[in-house]
C-alpha positions in Angstrom: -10.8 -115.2 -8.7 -9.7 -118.3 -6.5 -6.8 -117.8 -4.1 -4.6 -120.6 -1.7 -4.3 -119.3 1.7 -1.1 -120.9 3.5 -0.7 -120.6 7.3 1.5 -122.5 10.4 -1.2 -124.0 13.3 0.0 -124.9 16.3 -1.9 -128.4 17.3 -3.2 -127.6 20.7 -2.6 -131.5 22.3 1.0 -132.1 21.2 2.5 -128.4 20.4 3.2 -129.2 17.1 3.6 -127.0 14.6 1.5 -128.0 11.1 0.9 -126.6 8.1 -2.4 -125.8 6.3 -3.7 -124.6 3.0 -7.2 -123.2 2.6 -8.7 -122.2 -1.1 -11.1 -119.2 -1.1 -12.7 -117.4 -3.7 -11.4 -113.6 -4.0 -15.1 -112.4 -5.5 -16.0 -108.7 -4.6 -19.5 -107.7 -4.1 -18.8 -104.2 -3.2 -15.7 -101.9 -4.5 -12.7 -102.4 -2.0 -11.7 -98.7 -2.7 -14.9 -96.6 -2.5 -17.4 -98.9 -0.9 -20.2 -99.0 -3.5 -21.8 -102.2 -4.6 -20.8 -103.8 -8.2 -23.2 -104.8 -10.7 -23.1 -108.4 -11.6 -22.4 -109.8 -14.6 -24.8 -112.2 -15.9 
C-alpha cells in the first residue's frame, strides 16, 4: 500500500523553511495489533 509523507525542513545554512514529500510503502510483515507475523501471499 504506497503512501506520500509530507513534512516542513528547516535548511540548516539559510533557515529556510522547505517542503518535502517522501513515498513509502505501508507493507506489514507483522500484525500492528497483536504482534504476530503474517503469511505472505504468493
Amino acid at each position: 500500500m504506497p503512501a506520500e509523507i509530507r513534512h516542513t525542513v528547516t535548511v540548516k545554512k539559510t533557515g529556510a523553511e522547505k517542503r518535502k514529500t517522501e513515498k513509502v510503502n505501508m507493507y506489514f510483515s507483522h500484525c500492528p495489533f497483536c504482534g504476530e507475523k503474517l503469511a505472505k501471499d504468493a
